[in-house]
N, C-alpha and C positions, 0 to 999 in steps of 0.2 A: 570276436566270438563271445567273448565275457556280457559286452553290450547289449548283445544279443540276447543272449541267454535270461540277462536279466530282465527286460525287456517282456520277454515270453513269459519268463515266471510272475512277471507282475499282472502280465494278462492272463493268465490261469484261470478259469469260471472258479470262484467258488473260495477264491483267495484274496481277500483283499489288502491291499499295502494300507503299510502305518503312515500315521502323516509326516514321518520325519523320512521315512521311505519315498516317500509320493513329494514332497519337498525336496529332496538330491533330486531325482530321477525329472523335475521340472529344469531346475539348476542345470543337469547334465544335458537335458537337450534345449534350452533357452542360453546357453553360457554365453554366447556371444551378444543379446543382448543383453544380458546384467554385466558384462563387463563393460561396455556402454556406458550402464548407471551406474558403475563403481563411480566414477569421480562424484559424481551431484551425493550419493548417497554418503561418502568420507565428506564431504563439504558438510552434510546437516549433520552428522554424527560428532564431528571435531569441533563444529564450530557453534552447534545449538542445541545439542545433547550433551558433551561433556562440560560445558559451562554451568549445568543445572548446578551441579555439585555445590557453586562455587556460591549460591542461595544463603547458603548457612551464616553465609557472612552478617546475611543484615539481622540476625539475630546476635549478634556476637560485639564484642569492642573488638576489630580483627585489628592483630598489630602484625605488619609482617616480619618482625623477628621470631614472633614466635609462632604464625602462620594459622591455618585453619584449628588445628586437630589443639592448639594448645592453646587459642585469643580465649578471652572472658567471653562467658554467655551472658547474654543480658536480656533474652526472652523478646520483649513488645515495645522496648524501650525507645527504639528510632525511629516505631510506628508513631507510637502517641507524641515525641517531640515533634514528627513532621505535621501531624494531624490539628497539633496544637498552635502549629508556628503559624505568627500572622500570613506570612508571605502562602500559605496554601490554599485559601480563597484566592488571589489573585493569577496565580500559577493554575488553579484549575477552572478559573475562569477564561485567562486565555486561551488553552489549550484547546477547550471545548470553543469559546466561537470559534476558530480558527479549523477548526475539522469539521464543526456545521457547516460554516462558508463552505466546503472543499465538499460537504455530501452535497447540499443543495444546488453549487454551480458548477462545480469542476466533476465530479462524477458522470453528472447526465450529458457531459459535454461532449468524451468522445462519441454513446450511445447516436446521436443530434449527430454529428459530425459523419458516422459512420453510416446513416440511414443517408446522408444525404451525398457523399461517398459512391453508396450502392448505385443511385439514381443516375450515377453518370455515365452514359452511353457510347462516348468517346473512352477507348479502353484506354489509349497517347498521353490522351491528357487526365484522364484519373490518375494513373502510377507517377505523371508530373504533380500532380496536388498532393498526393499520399509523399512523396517523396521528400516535397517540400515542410512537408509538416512533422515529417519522422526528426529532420533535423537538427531543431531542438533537444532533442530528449539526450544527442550525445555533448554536447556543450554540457560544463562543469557549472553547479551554482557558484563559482567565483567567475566566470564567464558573464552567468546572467546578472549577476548583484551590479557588476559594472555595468555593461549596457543599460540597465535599470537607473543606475547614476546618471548613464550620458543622456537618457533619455529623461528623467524628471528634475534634475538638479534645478536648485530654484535661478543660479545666477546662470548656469550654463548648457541646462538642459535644452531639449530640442520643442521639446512639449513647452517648454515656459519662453524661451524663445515666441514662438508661434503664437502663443499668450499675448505676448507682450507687442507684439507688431498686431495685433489687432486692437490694441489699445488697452486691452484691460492688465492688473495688478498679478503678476506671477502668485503662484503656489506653490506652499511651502506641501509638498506632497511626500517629501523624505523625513520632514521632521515634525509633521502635522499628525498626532495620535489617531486623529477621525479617518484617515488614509488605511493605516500600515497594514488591519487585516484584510480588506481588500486587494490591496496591492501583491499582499503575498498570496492570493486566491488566482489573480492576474497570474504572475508570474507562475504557478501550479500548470494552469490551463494552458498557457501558450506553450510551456516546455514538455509536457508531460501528453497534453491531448492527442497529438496524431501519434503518438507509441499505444495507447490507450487503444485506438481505433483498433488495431491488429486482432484483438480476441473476437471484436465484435463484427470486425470485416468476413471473421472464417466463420463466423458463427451464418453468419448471414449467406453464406456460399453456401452451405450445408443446405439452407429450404427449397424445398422441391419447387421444380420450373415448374410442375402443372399446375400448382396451386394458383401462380400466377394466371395461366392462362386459362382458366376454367373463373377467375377472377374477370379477366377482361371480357370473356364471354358473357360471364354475369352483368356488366356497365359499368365494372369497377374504377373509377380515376388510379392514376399512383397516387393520391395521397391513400386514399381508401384500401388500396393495397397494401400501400406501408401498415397502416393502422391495426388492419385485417388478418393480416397472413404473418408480414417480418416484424413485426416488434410479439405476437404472441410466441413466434418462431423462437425466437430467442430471448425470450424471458428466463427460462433458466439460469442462462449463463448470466442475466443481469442479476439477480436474486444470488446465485455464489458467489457472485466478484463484492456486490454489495455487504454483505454477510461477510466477507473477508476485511471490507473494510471496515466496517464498523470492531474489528477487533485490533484496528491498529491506531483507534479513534483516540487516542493518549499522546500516538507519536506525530509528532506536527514537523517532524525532517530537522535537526539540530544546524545542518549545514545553514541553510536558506535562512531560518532566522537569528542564526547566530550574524552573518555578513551585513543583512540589511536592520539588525538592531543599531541603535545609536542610544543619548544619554536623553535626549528629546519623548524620545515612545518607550521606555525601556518600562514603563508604570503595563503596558499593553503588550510589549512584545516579550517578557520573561517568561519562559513556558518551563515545564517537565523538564525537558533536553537542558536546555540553557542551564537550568539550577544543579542538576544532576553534573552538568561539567563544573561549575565554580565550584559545588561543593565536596566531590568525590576527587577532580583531578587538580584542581586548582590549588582547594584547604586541604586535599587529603583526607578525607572524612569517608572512607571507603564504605565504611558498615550503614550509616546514613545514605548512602546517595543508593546503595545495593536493594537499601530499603523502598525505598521511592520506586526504584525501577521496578523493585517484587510487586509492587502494588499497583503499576500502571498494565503490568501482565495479568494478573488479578483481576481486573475490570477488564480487560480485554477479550476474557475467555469467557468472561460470564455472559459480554455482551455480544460474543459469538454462539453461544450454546441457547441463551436464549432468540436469538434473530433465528435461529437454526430449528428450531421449535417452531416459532410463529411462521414460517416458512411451510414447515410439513404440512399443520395444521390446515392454513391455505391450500394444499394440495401442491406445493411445489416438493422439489427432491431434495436440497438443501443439499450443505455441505458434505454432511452422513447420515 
């Protein structure tokens, strides 16, 4: 009856509820799906809300005896050592090829993968090719670093093998610098692409069948379809995902290059992640390394807000 009551009075002509009113009264009849998003919503709040705090460090000398509220401030001081240090040309030299490789070949890949995906007519054996491809994405990068061994190793590999019995001189492909960022653009795409396909798969179910068929009435081929109708179809979702990526254009995955670095490419494979580990967990240098991170976030958001702009402008929706 209270429910009720309330209910009524909210719908009153001539009365309208306050937003913190009209906020419960959503809560009270949606509860069962926010409680749903209670976990995801405690996961971002615990895990990348209250870490903000934890910022202040890279201005500080933080010692943990005497913890945030009592370390030395020291202002700008671990910006401009890292800014100055030799090693930050080459750390943000890597990092950036290595995320270009990853927009220019491994981004458009599952988009490619997923138009061609769509094309298949045998429903059997689509969800066997979709199937086949998902399965990557659950193997561990210490899974793929080996495979990746068994597969290029110069003395034992399967690739240098095969080399080799057709006569020509093995490659050194694990400790050959002119390889490593390729190789790790490789290894992105095979393990990551058909999980990738999933947004672009449902994207792609969403476009109306008549467009199709008012297409084929036209003399449309499929390619012309595709061109035509499913890639404008889902542009959007390519323009957010893209615009998402480009704000994580810093982070090159710690895992995967930490396992396939060696002392051979290490001139080419030391990124952001890698230096951030030797130097924050390895030396202990917590306020340094807190530093670097502030500042790969920093570029990250800028290079969202701006993509996010040029988005609108173009007349797409963007992020927000």
């Amino acid at each position: 009856m209270h429910a009720e009551t309330t209910s009524e009075t909210a719908a009153k002509p001539g009365r309208v509820p306050s937003k913190k009113r009209k906020l419960w009264l959503d809560i009270k009849r949606d509860k069962y799906l926010y409680l749903i998003a209670l976990p995801g919503l405690l996961y971002f709040l615990i895990f990348k809300y209250v870490p903000i705090g934890g910022l202040a460090v890279a201005f500080q000398n933080y010692s943990p005896y005497f913890g945030i509220l009592k370390s030395e401030w020291v202002g700008l001081e671990h910006f401009q050592r890292f800014f100055s240090n030799e090693d930050f040309y080459i750390l943000f030299r890597n990092t950036m090829a290595i995320n270009l490789l990853n927009l220019t070949f491994f981004f458009p890949f599952p988009i490619i993968l997923s138009l061609l995906l769509n094309e298949l007519r045998s429903f059997a054996y689509k969800r066997f090719v979709q199937t086949i491809i998902y399965v990557p994405h659950f193997l561990s990068w210490v899974i793929i670093a080996g495979l990746t061994f068994l597969m290029l190793s110069e003395s034992e590999g399967l690739i240098n093998k095969l080399i080799a019995a057709l006569g020509m001189k093995p490659i050194s492909f694990l400790t050959e610098p002119n390889y490593f960022w390729g190789m790790l653009t490789a290894q992105s795409m095979w393990k990551e692409a058909g999980w990738g396909t999933i947004i672009f798969l449902a994207a792609i179910a969403g476009v109306d069948p008549q467009l199709y068929e008012a297409a084929v009435m036209d003399g449309a081929n499929r390619f012309r379809q595709m061109w035509h109708i499913t890639l404008p179809a889902i542009r959007n979702v390519i323009v957010i995902l893209f615009i998402l990526r480009l704000g994580a254009i810093m982070d090159t995955g710690f895992e995967q290059v930490y396992l396939m670095m060696n002392g051979a490419v290490s001139h080419v494979a030391d990124v952001f992640d890698t230096y951030v580990y030797r130097t924050g967990i390895k030396q202990g240098e917590f306020s340094y390394s807190t530093a670097i991170g502030l500042f790969k976030s920093v570029v990250g958001v800028i290079l969202v807000v701006l993509a996010n702009k040029m988005a609108k402008r173009f007349g797409e929706e963007g992020v927000y």
